[in-house]
C-alpha positions in Angstrom: 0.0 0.0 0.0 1.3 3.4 -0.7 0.8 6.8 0.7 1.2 10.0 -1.1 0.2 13.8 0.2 -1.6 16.1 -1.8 -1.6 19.7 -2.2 -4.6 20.2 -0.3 -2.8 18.5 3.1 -4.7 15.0 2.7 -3.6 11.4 2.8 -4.7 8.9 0.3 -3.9 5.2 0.4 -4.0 3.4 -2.6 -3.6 -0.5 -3.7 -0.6 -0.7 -5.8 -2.0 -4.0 -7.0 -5.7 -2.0 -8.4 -3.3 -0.5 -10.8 -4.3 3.1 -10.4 -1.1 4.8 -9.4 0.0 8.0 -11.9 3.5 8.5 -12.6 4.8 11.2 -14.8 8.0 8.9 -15.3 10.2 10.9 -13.3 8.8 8.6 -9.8 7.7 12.1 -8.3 5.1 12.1 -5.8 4.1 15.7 -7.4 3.2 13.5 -10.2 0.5 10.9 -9.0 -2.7 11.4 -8.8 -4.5 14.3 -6.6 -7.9 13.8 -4.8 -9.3 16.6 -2.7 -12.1 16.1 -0.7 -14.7 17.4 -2.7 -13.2 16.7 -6.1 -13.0 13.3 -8.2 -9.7 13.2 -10.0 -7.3 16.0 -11.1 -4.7 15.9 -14.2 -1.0 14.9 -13.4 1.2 17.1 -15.0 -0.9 16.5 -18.5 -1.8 12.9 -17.5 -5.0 11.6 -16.4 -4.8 8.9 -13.5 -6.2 5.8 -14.2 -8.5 5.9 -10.7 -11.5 3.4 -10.7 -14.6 4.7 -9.7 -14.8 2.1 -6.5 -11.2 3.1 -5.6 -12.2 6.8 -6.0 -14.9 6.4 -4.0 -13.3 4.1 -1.2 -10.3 6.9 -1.0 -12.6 9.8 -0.7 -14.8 7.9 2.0 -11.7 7.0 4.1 -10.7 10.7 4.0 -13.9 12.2 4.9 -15.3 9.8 7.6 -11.8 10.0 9.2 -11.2 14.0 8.9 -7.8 13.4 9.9 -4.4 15.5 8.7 -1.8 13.5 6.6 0.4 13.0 9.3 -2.8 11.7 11.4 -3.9 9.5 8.7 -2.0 6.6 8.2 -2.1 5.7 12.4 -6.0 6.0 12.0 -6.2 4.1 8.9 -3.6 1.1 10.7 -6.0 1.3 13.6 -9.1 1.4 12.0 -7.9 -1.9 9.8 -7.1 -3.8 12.5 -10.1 -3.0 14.5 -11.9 -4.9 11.8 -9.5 -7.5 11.7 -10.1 -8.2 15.2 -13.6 -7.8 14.9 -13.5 -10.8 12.1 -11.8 -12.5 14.4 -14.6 -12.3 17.2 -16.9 -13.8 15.0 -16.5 -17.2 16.5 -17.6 -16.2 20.1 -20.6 -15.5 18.5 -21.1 -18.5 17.0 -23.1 -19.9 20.1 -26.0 -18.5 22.3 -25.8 -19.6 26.0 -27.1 -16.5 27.9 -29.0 -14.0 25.2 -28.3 -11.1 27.6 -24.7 -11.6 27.6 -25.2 -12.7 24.2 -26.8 -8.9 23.6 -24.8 -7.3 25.6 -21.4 -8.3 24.3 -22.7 -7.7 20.4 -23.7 -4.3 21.3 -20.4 -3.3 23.3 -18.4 -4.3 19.7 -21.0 -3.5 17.2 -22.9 -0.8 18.5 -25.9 -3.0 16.0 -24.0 -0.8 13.2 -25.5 -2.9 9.9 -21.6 -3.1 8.7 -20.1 -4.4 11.7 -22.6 -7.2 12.0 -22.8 -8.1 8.2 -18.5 -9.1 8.7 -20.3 -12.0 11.3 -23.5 -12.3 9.6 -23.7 -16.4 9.8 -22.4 -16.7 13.1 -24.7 -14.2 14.3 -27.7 -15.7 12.5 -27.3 -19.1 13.3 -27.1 -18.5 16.7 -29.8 -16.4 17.0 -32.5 -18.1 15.1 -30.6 -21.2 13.9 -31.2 -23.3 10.6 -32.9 -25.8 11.5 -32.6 -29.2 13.2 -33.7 -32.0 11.5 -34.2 -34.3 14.7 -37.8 -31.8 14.9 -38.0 -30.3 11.5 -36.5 -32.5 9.0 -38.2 -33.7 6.1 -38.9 -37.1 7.1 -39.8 -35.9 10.4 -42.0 -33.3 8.7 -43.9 -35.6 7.0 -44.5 -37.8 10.3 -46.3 -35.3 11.9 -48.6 -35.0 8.7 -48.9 -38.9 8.6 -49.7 -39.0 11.7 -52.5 -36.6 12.0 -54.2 -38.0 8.6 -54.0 -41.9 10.2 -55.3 -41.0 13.2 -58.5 -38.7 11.8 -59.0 -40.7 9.1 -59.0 -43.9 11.8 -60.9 -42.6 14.0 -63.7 -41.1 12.0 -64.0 -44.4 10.1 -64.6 -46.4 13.6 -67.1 -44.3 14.7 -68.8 -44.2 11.2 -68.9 -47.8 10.8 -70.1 -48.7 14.3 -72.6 -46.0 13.8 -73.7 -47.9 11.0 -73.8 -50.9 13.0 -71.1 -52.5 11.1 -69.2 -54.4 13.2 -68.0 -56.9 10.5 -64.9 -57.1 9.0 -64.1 -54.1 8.2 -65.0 -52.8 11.3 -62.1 -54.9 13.2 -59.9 -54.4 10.2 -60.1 -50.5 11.1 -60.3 -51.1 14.7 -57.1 -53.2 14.8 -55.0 -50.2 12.3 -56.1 -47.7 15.0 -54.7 -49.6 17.3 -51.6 -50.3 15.7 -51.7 -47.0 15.3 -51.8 -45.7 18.2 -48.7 -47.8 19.6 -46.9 -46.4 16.5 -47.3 -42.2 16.8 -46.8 -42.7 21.1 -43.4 -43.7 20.3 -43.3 -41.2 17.8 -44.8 -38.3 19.8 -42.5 -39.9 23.1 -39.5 -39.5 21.4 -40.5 -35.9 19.9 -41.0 -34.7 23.3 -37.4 -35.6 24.2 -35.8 -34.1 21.0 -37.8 -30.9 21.7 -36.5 -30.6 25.0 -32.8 -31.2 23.8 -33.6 -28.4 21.9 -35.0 -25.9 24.4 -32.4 -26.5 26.4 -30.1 -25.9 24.0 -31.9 -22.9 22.2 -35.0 -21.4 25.0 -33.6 -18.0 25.4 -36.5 -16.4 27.0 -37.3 -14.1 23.3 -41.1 -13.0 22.9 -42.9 -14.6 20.4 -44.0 -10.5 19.3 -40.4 -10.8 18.2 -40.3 -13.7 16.1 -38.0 -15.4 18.5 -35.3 -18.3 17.7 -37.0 -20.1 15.2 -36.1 -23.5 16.2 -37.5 -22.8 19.8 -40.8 -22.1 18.2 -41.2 -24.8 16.2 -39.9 -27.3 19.0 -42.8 -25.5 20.8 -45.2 -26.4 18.4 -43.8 -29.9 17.7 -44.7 -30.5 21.1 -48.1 -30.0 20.6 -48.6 -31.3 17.5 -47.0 -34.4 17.8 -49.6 -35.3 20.9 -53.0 -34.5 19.5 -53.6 -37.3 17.3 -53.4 -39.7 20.4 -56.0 -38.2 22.7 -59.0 -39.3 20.1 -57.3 -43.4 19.3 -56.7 -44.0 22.9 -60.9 -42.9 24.0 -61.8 -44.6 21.2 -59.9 -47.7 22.0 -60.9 -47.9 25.6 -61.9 -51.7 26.6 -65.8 -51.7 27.4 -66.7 -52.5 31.2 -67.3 -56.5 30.8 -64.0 -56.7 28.5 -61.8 -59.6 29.1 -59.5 -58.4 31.9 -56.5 -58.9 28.6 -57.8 -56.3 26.9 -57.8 -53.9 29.8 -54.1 -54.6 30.4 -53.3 -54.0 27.2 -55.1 -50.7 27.5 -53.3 -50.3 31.1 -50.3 -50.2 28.6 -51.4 -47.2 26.0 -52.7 -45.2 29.0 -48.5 -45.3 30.4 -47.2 -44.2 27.3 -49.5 -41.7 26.8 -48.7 -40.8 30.7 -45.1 -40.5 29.6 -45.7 -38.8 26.8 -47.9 -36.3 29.0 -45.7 -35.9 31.5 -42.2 -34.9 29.1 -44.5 -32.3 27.4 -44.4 -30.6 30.4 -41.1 -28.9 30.1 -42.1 -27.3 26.6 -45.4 -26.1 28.4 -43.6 -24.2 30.7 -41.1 -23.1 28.1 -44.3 -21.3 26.3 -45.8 -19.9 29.1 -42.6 -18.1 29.7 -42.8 -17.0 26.1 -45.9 -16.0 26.1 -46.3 -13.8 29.0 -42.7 -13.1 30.3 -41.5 -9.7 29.6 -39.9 -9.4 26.0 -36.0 -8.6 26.6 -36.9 -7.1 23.3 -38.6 -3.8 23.0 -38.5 0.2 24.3 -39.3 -0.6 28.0 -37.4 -0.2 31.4 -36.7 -4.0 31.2 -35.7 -4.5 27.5 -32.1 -6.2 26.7 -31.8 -4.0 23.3 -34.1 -1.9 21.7 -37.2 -2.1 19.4 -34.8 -0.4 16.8 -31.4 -2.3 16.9 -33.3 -5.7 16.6 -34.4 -4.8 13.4 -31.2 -4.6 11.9 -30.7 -8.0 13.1 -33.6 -9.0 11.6 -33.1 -7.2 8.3 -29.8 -8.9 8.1 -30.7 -12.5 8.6 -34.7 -12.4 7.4 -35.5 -13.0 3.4 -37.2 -9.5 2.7 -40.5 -11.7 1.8 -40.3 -13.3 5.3 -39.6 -9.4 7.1 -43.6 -9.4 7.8 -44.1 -12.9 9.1 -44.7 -11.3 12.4 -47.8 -9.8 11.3 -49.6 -12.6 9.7 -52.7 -13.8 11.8 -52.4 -17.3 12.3 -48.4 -16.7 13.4 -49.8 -13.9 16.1 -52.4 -16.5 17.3 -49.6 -18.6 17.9 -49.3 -18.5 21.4 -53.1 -18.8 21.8 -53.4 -21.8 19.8 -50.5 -23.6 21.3 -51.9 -22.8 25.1 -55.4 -24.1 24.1 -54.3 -27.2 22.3 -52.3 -28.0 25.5 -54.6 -27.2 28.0 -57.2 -29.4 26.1 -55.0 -32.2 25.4 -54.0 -32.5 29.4 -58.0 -32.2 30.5 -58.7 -35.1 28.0 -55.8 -37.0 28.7 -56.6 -36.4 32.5 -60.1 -38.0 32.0 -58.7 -41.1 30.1 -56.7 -42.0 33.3 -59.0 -41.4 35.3 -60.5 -44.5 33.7 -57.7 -46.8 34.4 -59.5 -50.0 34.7 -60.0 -51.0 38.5 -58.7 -54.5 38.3 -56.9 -56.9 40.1 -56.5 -60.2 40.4 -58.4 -62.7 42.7 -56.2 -65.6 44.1 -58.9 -67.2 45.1 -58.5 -70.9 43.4 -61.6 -71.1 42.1 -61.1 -67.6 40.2 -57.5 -67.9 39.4 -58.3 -69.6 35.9 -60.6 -66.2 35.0 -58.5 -63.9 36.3 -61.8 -62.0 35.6 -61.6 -58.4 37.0 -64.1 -56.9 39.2 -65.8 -53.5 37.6 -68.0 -51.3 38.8 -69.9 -49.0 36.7 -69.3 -45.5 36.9 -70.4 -42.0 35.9 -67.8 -41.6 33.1 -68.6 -45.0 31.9 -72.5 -43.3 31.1 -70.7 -39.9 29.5 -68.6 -42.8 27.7 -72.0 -44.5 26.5 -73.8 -41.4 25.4 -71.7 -40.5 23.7 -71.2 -43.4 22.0 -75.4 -43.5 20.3 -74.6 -39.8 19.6 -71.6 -39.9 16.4 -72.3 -36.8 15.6 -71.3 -35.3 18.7 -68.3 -37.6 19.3 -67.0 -36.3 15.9 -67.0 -32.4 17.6 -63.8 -33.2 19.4 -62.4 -34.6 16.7 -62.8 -31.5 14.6 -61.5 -28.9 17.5 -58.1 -31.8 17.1 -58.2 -30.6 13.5 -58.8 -27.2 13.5 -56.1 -26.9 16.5 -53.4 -28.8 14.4 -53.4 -27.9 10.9 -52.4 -24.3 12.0 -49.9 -25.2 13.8 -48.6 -27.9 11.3 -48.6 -24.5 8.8 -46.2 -22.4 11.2 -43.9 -25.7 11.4 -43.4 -25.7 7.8 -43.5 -22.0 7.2 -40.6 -21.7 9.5 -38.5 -24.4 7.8 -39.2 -23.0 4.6 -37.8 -19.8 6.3 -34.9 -21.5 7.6 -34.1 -23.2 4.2 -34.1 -19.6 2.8 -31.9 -18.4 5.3 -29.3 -20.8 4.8 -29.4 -20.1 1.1 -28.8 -16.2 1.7 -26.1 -17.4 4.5 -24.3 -19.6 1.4 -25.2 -22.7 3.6 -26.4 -25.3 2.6 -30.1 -26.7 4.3 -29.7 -30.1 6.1 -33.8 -30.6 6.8 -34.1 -31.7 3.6 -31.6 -34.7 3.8 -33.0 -37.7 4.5 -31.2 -39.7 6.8 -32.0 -42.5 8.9 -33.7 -40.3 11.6 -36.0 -39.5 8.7 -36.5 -42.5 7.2 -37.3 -44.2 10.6 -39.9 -41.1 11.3 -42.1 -43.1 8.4 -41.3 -46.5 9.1 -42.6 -46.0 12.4 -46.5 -46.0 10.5 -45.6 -49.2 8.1 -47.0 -51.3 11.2 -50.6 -49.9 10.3 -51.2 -50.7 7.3 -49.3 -54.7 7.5 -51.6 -54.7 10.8 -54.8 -54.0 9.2 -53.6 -55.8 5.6 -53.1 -59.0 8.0 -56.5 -59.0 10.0 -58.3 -58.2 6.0 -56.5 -61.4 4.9 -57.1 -63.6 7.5 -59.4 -62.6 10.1 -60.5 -63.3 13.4 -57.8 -65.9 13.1 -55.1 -63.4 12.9 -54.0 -62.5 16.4 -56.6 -64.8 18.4 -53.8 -66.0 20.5 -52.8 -62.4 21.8 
C-alpha cells in the first residue's frame, strides 16, 4: 500500500496492485494522482490517473469519515484496519447462544448494532440467534410424520365411529379397529421421542425471546412440535378404551397405551412451561425499562438475517395466534388425557383358586362410563372433538413448515447449505414407524378373526 500527500494537506492510500497509481515517469510524488475532498480526480502534470470509480470512491470515504491530517492518517487508517480485523476474528464467540443477555450485551459493546459491523459475522450471528434448523424436529422425514400421523389417526378414527354408527361391526369394522390400534402404539413412540428431541432443543436454544419478536425459530417450532406431535393420540386412545365386561387382557393392554400416553404427558411438560414463559414473560426485546436491546437495533438483526418476503411474518394472523393456539391445544389435550386416566381399569387379580383360571376383573360401573355411553349413540357429537383436534393442528402444522421453509431460505442467503431436507436415517425411521398400520390392518383383512386370536 502506498501513501502520497496532496496539495490540499490529505492522505490517500492506494492498492498498488488496483493499478491506479499515476507517474509522470520521473517517480515524483508531485506526479501521481490528486484527490481533494470534494473533487474526483485531477490531471498529473498533462496525464489523467487511471482511478476506478470504486477506488475513487473508497479513498474519498476514508478521507472524509476519518477527517484526519496527513500526518494523522496513516495511524487512523492502521487502527481502524485492525479494528476490523479483530472484529473478524470475534466472530467465533458468536457462533453460540448460552445466555441471550450476555449474548446482547457483548454484540452491542463491539457492534454498536452498526449494519456493517454485523454483516463481517453475519452467519455466526444468525445461526445463533434463530438457527437453521434441526432435522431431529424439523426435517423432512420428520415433517412428513407429523402430517402422517394426523391423517391416520383422523382418518382412523372417524372411520370407527362411522362404521359402528352404522352398526357394522364386521370385517371391516375390526380391520379398522385393529389399524387404529396399531396406530396408536406407533405415533406414542413417535410423539414420546418428539417430546425428548424438543427438550434437547429448548435447552439448548430457550432463550426467553417474545414470540412478538419472532424469536429463535427452532425454539418455536420445538414448541409447536410438542403439541402437534400429541394431539392425534388423545381421540385413538378414548376410542380404544376396553368396554366395562372386557376380558380383563384387553384392559391390560389398555393399562399399557394409557402409560405411554402418561409418559408422553408428563415430558411435554417442560415445553409447556417453556411457552408460558414465552408467552407472558416480559420481551427482553422492545422500548421498555426491562428491555435487553431496543425495538430499533433488533431490526437490523432482523433485516440482516430475514428474506425481505419473510420481514412481515410477524404480522400474519395465524403466526400472532400462535401463542393462543399452542396454550389451548395444550390445555385441552391434558383435561382429556386427565379423564382417560382417570378411567384406568380398577382391576386386580383374585387368588382365590376357584377364580384364578378367569382372572376376571371386578368393575363397577361409573359415571364416566355413562358420559362414555352417550356418547357413544350420539356420532355426531363424538365427531366435535375430533374437529377442534383438526382445527387446533393444521395451524400449527402451517407455522412448522412455514418456518422451515424460512430457515431453508436463510441458509441459502447465508451460502449454507439446508440439512432438513436430507434424508437420513432419523427421517427415514420417522415413516417406518407408520408401516405397522397398514401390514396390521392388511393381516386381520386377509385372514381374520384368526389373525391375532392367540394375543
Amino acid at each position: 500500500m502506498f501513501t502520497s500527500k496532496t496539495r490540499s494537506g490529505w492522505t490517500i492510500s492506494i492498492l498498488k496492485a488496483s493499478g491506479c497509481l499515476c507517474d509522470d515517469g520521473r517517480g515524483s510524488s508531485r506526479g501521481r494522482a490528486e484527490i481533494s475532498l470534494r473533487q474526483e480526480l485531477r490531471p498529473c502534470n498533462g496525464v489523467f490517473g487511471q482511478l476506478t470509480a470504486c477506488d475513487v470512491s473508497a479513498s474519498r470515504l476514508r478521507i472524509e469519515a476519518t477527517g484526519l491530517r496527513s500526518d494523522q492518517y496513516d495511524d487512523a487508517g492502521a487502527k481502524n484496519e485492525f479494528n476490523m480485523s479483530s472484529l473478524t476474528n470475534e466472530c467465533s464467540q458468536w457462533a453460540k447462544l448460552d445466555d441471550f443477555s450476555e449474548y446482547i450485551q457483548d454484540l452491542d459493546s463491539k457492534t454498536q448494532f452498526n449494519r456493517s459491523k454485523l454483516a463481517t459475522c453475519k452467519n455466526e450471528i444468525c445461526n445463533a440467534i434463530y438457527g437453521t434448523g434441526n432435522p431431529d424436529i424439523s426435517g423432512i422425514g420428520v415433517a412428513v410424520g407429523y402430517v402422517l400421523e394426523l391423517a391416520l389417526g383422523v382418518f382412523l378414527s372417524f372411520a370407527t365411529i362411522l362404521l359402528e354408527r352404522c352398526g357394522k361391526t364386521g370385517q371391516w369394522y375390526q380391520v379398522v379397529k385393529s389399524g387404529l390400534g396399531a396406530f396408536f402404539d406407533s405415533a406414542a413412540y413417535f410423539a414420546l421421542s418428539l417430546q425428548l428431541a424438543t427438550i434437547a432443543v429448548l435447552v439448548r436454544k430457550d432463550y426467553g425471546i417474545s414470540t412478538a419478536d419472532l424469536g429463535a425459530i427452532e425454539a418455536r417450532v420445538a414448541q409447536s412440535v410438542a403439541v402437534v406431535s400429541m394431539m392425534p393420540l388423545l381421540y385413538p386412545v378414548a376410542l380404544l378404551e376396553p368396554a366395562a365386561k372386557a376380558k380383563f387382557r384387553d384392559k391390560v393392554k389398555h393399562n399399557a397405551r394409557l402409560l405411554l400416553l402418561s409418559l408422553t404427558i408428563a415430558l411435554s411438560f417442560y415445553p409447556f412451561l417453556s411457552r408460558c414463559i414465552h408467552a407472558f414473560d416480559v420481551s427482553p426485546i422492545g422500548d421498555g425499562k426491562d428491555a435487553e436491546v431496543s425495538s430499533a437495533d433488533w431490526s437490523v438483526v432482523e433485516d440482516m438475517c430475514f428474506p425481505e418476503k419473510y420481514r412481515n411474518l410477524g404480522e400474519n394472523m395465524t403466526y400472532k395466534s400462535l401463542n393462543g393456539l399452542e396454550l389451548t391445544a395444550s390445555l385441552i389435550t391434558y383435561i382429556f388425557a386427565f379423564w382417560l386416566l382417570a378411567g384406568l381399569p380398577n382391576t386386580y387379580y383374585d387368588y382365590d383358586e376357584e377364580a384364578k383360571d378367569s382372572h376376571e376383573p371386578e368393575t363397577n360401573s361409573s359415571w364416566r362410563e355413562r358420559v362414555n355411553k352417550w356418547f357413544g349413540e350420539k356420532p355426531f357429537v363424538a365427531l366435535m372433538p375430533l374437529s377442534a383436534i383438526m382445527g387446533l393442528a393444521v395451524p400449527l402444522l402451517w407455522v412448522i413448515f412455514t418456518l422451515r421453509k424460512l430457515q431453508k431460505e436463510m441458509s441459502e442467503t447465508m451460502g449454507e447449505e439446508y440439512g432438513g431436507n436430507e434424508w437420513g436415517f432419523g427421517q427415514i425411521v420417522s415413516i417406518i414407524l407408520f408401516v405397522p398400520v397398514g401390514v396390521e390392518m392388511a393381516y386381520r383383512w386377509r385372514f381374520g378373526e384368526v389373525y391375532g386370536k392367540n394375543e
